[in-house]
C-alpha positions in Angstrom: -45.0 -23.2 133.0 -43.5 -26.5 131.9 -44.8 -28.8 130.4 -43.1 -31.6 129.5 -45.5 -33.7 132.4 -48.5 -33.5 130.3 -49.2 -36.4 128.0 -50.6 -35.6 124.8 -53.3 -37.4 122.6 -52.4 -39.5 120.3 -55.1 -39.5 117.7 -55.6 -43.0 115.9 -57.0 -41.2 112.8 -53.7 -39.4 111.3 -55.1 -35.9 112.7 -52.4 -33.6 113.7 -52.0 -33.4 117.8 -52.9 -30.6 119.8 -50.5 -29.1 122.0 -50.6 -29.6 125.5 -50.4 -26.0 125.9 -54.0 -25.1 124.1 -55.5 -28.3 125.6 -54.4 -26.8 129.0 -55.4 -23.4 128.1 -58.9 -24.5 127.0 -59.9 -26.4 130.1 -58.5 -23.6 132.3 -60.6 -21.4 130.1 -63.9 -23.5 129.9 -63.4 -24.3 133.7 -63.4 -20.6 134.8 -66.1 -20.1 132.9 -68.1 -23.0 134.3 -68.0 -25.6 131.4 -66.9 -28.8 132.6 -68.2 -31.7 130.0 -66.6 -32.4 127.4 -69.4 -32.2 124.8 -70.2 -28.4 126.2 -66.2 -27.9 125.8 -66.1 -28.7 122.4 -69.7 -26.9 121.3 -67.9 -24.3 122.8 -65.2 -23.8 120.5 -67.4 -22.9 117.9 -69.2 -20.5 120.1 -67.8 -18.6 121.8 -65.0 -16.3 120.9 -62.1 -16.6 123.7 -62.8 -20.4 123.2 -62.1 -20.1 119.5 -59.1 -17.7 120.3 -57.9 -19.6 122.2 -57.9 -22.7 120.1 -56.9 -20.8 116.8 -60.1 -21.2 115.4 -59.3 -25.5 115.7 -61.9 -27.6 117.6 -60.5 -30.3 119.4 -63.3 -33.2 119.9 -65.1 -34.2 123.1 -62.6 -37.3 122.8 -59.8 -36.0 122.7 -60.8 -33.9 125.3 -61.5 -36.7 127.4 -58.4 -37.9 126.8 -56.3 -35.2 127.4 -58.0 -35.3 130.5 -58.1 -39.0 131.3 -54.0 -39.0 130.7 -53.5 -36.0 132.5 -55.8 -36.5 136.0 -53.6 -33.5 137.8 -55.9 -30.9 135.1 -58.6 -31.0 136.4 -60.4 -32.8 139.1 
């Protein structure tokens, strides 16, 4: 798949990005699975172990979730 459409966060705090690829990833995985807020998608990382798989054991925040989200509106709707 490419993804060179997707935007990616740009965190204000000098934290590494995440790639567009696990922020993807995540949301398809949290959405299949019925986990749409943010908050739950982040709690979930810790979790639950495809989430954390998934993530390699990082845990983006419910902001920068929302913000992949918010730059990316073709995600999810």
């Amino acid at each position: 798949m490419d993804l060179s459409a997707f935007k990616t966060n740009h965190p204000g705090s000098g934290s590494p990005q995440y790639h567009p690829r696990l922020m993807l990833s995540l949301l398809i995985y949290c959405d299949t699975h019925g986990i749409f807020s943010s908050r739950r998608i982040e709690r979930t990382t810790y979790r639950d172990l495809g989430a954390r798989f998934i993530t390699a054991n990082t845990h983006p925040d419910h902001d920068t979730i929302y913000s992949f989200r918010r730059q990316n509106p073709h995600v999810s709707g």
